[in-house]
Backbone bond lengths (Angstrom), bond angles and torsions (degrees), N, CA, C in turn:
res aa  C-N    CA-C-N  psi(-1)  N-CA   C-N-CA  omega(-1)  CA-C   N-CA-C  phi
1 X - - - 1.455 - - 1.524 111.28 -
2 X 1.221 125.90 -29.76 1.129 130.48 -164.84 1.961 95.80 -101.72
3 X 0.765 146.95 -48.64 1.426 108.78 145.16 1.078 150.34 -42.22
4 X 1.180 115.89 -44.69 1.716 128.03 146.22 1.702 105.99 -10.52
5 X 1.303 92.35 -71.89 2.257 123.77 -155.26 1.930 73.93 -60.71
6 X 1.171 144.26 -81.18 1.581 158.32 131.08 1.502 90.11 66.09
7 X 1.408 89.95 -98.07 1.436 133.50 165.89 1.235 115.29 -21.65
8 X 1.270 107.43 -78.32 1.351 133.03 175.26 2.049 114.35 -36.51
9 X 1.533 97.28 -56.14 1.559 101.04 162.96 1.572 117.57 -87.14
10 X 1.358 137.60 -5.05 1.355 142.43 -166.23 1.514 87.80 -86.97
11 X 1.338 114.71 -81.00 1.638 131.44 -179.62 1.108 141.91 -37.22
12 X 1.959 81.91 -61.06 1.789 94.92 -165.25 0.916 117.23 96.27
13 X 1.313 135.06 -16.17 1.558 140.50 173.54 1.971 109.94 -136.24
14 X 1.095 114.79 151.16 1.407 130.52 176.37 1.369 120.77 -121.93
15 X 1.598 134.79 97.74 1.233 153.19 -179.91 1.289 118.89 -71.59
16 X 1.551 139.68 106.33 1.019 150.43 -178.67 1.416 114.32 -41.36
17 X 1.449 130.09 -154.61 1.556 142.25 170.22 1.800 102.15 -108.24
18 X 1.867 114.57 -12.76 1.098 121.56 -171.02 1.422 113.98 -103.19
19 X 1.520 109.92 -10.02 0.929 106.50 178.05 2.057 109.51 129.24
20 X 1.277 81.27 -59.34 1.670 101.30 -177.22 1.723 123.38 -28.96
21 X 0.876 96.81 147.72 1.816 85.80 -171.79 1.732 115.55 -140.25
22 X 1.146 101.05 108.51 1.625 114.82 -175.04 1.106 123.35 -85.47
23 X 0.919 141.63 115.09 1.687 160.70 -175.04 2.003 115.96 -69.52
24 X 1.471 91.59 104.55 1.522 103.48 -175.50 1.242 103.12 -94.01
25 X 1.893 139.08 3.50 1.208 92.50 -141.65 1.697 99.52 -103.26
26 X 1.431 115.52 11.24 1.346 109.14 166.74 1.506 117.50 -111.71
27 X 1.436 113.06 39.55 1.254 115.16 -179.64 1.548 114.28 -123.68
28 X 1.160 104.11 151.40 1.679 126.83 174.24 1.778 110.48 -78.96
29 X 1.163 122.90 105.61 1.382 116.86 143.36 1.036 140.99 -103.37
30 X 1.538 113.37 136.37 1.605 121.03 -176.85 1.220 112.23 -140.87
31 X 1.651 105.93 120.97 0.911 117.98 168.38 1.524 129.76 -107.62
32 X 1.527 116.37 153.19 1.625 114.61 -163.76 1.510 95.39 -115.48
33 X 1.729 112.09 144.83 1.069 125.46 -179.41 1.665 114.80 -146.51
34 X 1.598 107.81 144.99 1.786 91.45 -173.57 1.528 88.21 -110.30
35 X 1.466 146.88 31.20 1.312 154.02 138.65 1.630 107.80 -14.69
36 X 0.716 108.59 114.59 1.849 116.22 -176.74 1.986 106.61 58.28
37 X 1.142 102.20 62.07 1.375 93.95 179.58 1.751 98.84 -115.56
38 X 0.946 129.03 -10.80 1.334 126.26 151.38 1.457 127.71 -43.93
39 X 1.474 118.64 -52.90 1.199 155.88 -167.52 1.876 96.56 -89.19
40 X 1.380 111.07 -13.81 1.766 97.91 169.51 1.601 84.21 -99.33
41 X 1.529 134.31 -48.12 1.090 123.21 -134.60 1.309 96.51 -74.06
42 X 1.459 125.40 -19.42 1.757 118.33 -173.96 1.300 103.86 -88.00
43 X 1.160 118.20 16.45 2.000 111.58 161.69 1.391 106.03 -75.25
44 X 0.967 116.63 144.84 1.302 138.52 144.75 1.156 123.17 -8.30
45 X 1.212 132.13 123.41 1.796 108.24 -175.09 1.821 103.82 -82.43
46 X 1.490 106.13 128.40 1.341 118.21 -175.15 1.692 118.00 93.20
47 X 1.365 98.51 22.85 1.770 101.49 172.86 1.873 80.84 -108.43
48 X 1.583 77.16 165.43 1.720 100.65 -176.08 1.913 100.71 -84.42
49 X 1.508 105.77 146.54 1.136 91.48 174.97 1.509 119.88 -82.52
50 X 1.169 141.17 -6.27 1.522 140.34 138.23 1.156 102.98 -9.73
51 X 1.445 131.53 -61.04 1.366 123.52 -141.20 2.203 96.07 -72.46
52 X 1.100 103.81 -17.30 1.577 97.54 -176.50 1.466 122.32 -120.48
53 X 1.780 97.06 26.72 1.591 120.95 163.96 1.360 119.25 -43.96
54 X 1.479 114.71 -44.72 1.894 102.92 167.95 1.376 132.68 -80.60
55 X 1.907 119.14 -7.32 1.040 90.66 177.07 1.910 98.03 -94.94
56 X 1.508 111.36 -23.20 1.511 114.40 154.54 1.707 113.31 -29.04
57 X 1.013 131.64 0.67 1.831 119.94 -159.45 1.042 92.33 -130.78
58 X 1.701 118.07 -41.83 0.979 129.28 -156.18 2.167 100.23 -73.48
59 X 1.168 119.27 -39.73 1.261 126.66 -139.97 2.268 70.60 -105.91
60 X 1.329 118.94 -27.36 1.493 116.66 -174.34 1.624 96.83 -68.23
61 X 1.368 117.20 -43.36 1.832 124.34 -172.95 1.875 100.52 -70.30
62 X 1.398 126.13 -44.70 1.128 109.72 -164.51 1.320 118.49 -79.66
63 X 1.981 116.01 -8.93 1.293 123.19 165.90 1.524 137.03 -100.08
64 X 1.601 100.27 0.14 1.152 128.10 179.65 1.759 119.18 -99.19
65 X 0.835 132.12 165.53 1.231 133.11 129.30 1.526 116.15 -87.65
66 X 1.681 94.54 154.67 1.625 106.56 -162.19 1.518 118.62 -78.27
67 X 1.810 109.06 -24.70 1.537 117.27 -178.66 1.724 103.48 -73.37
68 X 1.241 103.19 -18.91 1.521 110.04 -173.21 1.567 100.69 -87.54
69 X 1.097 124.77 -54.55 1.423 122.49 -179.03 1.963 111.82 -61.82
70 X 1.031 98.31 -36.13 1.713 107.02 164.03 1.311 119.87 -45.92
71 X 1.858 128.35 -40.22 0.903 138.56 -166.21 1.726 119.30 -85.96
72 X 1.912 113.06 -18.91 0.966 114.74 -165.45 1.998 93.55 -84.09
73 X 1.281 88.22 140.43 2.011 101.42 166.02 1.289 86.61 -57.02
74 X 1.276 117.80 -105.30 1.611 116.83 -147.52 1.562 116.56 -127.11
75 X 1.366 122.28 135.44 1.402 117.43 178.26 1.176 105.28 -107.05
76 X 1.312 105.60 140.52 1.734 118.72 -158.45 2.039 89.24 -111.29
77 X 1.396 115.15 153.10 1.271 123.01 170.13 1.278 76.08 -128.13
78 X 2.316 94.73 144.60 1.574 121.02 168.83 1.409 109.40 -91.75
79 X 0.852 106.69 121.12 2.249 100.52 161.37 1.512 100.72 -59.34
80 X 1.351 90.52 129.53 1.861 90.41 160.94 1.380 123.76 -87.45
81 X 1.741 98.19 162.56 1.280 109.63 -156.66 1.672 109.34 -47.77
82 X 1.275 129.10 142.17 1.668 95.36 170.35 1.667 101.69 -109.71
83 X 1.100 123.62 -174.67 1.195 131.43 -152.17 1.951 116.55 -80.41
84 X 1.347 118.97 4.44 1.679 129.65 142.32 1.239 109.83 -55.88
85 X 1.578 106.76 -61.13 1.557 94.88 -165.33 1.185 113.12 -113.26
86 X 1.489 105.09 58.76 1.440 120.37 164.20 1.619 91.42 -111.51
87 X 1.475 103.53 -42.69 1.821 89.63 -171.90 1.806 108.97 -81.49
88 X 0.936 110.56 -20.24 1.170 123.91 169.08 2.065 103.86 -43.98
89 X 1.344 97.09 -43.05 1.758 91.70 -165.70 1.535 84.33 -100.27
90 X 1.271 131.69 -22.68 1.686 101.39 164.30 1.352 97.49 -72.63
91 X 1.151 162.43 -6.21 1.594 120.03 -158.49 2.326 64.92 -102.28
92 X 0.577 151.35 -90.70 1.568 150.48 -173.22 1.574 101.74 -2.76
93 X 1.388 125.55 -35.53 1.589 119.77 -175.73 1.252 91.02 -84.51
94 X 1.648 130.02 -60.88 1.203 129.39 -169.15 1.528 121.16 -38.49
95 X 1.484 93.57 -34.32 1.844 112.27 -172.24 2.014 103.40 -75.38
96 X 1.251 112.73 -23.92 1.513 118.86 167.07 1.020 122.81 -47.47
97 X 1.770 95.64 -61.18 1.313 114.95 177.75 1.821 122.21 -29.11
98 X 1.340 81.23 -78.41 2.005 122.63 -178.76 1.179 87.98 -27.37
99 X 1.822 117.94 -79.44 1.090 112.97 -168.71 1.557 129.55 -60.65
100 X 1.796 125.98 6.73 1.601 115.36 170.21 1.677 72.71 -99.31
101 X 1.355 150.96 -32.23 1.358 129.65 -174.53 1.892 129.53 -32.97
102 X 1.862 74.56 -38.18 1.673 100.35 -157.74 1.429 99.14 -96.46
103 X 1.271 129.03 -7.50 1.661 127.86 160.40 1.678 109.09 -72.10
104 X 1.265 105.24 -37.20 1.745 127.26 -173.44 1.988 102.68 -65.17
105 X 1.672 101.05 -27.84 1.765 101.56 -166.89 1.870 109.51 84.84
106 X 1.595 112.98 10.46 1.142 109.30 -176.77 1.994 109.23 -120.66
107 X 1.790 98.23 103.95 1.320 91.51 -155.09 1.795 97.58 -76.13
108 X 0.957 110.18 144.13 1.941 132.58 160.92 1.009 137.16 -71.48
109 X 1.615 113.03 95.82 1.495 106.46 -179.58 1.547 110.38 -121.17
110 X 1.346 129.12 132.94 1.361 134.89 -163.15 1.723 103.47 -143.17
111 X 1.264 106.84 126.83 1.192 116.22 -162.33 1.235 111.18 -84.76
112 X 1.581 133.84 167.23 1.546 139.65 -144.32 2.112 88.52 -85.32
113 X 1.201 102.49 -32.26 1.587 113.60 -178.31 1.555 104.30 -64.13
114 X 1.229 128.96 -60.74 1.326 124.97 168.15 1.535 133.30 -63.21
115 X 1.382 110.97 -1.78 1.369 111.16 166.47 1.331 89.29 -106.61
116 X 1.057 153.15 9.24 1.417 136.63 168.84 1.778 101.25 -101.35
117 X 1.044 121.04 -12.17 1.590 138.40 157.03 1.342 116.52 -56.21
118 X 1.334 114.81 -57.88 0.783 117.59 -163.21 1.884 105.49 -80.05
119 X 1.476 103.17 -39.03 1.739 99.88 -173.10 1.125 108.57 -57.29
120 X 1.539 123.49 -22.97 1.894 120.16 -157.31 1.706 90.72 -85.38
121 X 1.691 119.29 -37.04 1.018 123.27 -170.55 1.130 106.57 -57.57
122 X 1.298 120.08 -52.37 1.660 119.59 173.54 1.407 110.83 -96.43
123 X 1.477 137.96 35.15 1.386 122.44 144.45 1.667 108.55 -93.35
124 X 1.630 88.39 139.76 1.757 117.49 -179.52 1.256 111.55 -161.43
125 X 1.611 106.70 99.42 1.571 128.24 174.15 1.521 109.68 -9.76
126 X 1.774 94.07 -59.66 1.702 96.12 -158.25 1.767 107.71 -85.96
127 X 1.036 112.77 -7.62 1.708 113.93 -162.59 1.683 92.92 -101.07
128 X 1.182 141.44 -53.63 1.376 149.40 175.05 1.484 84.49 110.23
129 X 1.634 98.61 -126.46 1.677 119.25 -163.40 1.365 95.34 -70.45
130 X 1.294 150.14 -89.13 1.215 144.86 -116.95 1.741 129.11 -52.45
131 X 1.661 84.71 -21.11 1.909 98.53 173.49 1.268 111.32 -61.34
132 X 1.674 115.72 -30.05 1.630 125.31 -161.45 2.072 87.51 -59.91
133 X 1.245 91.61 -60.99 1.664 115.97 179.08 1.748 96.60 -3.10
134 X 1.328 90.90 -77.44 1.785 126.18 -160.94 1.252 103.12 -53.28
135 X 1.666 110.32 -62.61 1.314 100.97 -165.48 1.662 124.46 -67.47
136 X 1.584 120.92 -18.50 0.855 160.96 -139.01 1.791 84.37 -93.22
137 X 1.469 112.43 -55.36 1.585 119.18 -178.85 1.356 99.09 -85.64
138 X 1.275 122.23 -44.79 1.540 99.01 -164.28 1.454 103.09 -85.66
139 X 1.320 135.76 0.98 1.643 101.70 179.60 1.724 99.76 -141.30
140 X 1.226 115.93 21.56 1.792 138.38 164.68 1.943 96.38 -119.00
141 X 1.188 103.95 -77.42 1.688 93.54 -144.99 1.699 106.36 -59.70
142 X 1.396 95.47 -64.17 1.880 93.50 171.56 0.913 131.12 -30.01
143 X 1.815 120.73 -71.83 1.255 108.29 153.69 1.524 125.34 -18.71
144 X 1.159 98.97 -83.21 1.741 111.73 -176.76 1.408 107.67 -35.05
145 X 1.113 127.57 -20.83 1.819 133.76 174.97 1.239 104.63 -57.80
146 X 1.637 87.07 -85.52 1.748 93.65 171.53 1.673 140.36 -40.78
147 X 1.293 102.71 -51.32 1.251 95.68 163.90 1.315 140.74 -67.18
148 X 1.875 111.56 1.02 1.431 112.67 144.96 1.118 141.00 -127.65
149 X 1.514 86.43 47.00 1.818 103.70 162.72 1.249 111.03 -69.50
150 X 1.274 118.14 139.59 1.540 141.62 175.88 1.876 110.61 80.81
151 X 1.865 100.74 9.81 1.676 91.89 -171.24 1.719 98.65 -85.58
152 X 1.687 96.23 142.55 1.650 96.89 -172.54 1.477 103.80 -91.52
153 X 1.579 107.55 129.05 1.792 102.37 -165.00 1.706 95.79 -96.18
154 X 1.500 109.66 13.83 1.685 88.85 177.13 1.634 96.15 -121.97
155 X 1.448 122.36 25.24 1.190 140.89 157.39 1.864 106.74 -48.34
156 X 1.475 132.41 126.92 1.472 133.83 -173.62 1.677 99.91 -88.56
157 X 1.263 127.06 -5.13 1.374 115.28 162.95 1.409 113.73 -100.55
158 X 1.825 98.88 135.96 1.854 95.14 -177.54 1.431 93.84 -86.38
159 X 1.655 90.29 150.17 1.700 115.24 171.03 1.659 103.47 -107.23
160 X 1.402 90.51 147.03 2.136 87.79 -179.65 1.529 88.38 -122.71
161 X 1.007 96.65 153.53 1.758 111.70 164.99 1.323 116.28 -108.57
162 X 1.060 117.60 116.82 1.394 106.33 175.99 1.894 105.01 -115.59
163 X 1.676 104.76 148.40 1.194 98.37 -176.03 1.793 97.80 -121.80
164 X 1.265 109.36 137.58 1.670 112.10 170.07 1.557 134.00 -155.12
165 X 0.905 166.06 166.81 1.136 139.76 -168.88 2.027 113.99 -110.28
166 X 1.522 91.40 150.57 2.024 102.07 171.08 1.447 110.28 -116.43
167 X 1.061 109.95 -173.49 1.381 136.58 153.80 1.534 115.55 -54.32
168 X 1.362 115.52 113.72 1.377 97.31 -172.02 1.695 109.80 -91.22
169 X 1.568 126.92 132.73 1.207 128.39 -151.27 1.643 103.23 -67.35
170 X 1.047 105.22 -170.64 1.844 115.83 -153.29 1.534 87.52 -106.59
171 X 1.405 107.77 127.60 1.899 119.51 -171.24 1.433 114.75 103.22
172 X 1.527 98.33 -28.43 1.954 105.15 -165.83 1.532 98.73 -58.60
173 X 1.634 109.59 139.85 1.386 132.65 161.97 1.318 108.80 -49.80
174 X 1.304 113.79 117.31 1.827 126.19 151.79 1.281 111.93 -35.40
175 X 1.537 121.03 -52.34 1.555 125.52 -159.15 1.414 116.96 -92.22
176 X 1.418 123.87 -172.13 1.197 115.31 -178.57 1.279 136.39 32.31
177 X 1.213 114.90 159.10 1.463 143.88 167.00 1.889 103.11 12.34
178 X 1.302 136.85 74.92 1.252 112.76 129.15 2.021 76.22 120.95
179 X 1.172 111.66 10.25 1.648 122.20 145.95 0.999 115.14 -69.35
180 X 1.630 107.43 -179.76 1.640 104.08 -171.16 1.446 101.32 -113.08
181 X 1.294 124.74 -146.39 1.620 126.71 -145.68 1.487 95.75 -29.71
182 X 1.553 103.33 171.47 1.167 123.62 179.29 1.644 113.95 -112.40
183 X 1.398 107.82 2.25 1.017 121.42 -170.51 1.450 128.56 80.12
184 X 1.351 122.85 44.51 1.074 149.88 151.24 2.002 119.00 -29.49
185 X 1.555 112.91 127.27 1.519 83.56 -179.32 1.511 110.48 -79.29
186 X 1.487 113.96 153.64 1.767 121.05 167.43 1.516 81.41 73.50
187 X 1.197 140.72 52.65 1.602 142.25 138.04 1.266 113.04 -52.03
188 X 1.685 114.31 -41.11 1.674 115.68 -144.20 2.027 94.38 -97.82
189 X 1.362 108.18 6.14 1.871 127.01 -173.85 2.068 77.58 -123.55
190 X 0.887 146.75 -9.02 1.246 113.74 -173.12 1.681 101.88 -118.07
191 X 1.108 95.08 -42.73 1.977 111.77 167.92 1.067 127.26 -103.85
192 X 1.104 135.40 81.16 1.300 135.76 164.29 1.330 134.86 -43.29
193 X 1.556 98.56 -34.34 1.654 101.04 165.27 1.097 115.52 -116.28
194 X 1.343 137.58 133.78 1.163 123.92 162.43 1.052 129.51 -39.47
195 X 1.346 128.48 126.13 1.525 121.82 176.57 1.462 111.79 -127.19
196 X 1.699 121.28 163.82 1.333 123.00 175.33 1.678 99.88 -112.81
197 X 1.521 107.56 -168.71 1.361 116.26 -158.53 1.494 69.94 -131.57
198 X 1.571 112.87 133.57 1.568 134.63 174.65 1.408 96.03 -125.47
199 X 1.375 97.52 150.28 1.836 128.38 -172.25 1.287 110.03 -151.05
200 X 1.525 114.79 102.58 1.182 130.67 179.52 1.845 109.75 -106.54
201 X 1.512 113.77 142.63 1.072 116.20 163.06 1.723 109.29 -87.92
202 X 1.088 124.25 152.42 1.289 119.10 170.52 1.491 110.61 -159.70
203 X 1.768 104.27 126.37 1.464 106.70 175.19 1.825 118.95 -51.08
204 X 1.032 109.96 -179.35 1.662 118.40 174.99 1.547 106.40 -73.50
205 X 0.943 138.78 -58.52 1.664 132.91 168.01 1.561 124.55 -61.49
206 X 1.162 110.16 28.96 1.240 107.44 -167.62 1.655 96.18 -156.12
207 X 1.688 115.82 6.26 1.299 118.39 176.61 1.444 109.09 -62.04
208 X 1.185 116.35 -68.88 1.673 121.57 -156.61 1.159 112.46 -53.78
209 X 1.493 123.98 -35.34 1.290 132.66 -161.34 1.475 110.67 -103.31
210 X 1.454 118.50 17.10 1.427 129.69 -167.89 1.679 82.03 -126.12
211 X 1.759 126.81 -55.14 0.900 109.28 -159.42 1.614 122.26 -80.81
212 X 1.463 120.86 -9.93 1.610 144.18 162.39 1.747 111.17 -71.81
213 X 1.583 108.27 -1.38 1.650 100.95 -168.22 1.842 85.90 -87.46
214 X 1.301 109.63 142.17 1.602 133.02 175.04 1.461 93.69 70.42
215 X 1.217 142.84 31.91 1.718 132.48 123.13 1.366 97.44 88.26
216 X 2.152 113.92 20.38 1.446 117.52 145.30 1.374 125.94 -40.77
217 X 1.466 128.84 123.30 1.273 130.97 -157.37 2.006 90.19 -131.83
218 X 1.114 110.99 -4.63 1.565 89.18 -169.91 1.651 86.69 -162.12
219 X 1.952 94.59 123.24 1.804 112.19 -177.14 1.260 91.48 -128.92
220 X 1.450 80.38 140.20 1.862 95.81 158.97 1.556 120.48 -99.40
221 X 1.088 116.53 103.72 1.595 126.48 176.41 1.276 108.40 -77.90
């Protein structure tokens, strides 16, 4: 590949095995690399990633060749996500959700506490967004599967789901499916108690007074 990329910046054009010959010279390349991403993830949360540009160069030279690294214009370092817009992309998974809820006739309400569950569950320095992804299915959607097996969706009373978090009981598993943190760093400074992620079905007369139980003050519909 890296002769290819060579070529590609030597020329301006890239020649097949057939012969054919493709024209680089009005094009942009960018390429993505997680090359020293260890060395961003042990910053600090909220330092710039500049600040860990040499051992970033350092770990770019020992996987590179040097005529090749010579050739790139400019290598950009990302700041990682910090922990806003981690919940920011859970309340965006959560909002996925809702909406296969609302094809089903089963409206979604998940409280400001359980999307903050869910972001720590999927914050990870070195991975960015994609954990939000995961945790988001494994300890919301699955669940949420199961617990509406056998519900009849052409039933004339609406059911709401509401999702929020408790106390997780004394014995309960750390891991898996519908445990609490996900292991988030500085969990044990952000949660003090362990908590789980609860999923209740609840008829229509029985909304308001389901969604005020534990002194929830803020839902996401």
């Amino acid at each position: 590949m890296a002769t290819l990329l060579l070529q590609v910046m030597d020329e301006g054009h890239l020649t097949d095995s057939h012969g054919t010959k493709v024209d680089f010279r009005s094009s942009l390349v960018v390429l993505t690399s997680n090359l020293g991403a260890q060395a961003l993830a042990e910053l600090a949360e909220g330092r710039l990633s500049e600040e860990a540009r040499p051992e970033v160069m350092k770990a770019v030279g020992e996987a590179l060749p040097p005529e090749f690294v010579n050739r790139l214009d400019q290598i950009v370092l990302f700041n990682r996500l910090p922990r806003e817009q981690i919940r920011q992309i859970a309340q965006i998974e959560v909002r996925k959700v809702r909406e296969r809820m609302v094809d089903k006739g089963l409206p979604l309400h998940v409280s400001d506490g359980a999307i903050e569950w869910l972001a720590e569950a999927g914050y990870d320095p070195a991975y960015g967004a994609r954990p939000v992804r995961r945790a988001v299915r494994q300890h919301l959607l699955n669940p949420l599967a199961r617990a509406l097996i056998g519900h009849d969706e052409d039933s004339d009373e609406v059911t709401h789901v509401l999702v929020d978090t408790k106390k997780a009981e004394a014995g309960a598993s750390p891991g898996g499916e519908g445990g609490w943190f996900g292991g988030g760093v500085g969990q044990s400074e952000l949660q003090p108690e362990r908590m789980q992620l609860r999923i209740q079905l609840v008829p229509e007369d029985e909304l308001e007074e389901a969604r005020s139980e534990g002194g929830v003050d803020t839902w996401h519909s």
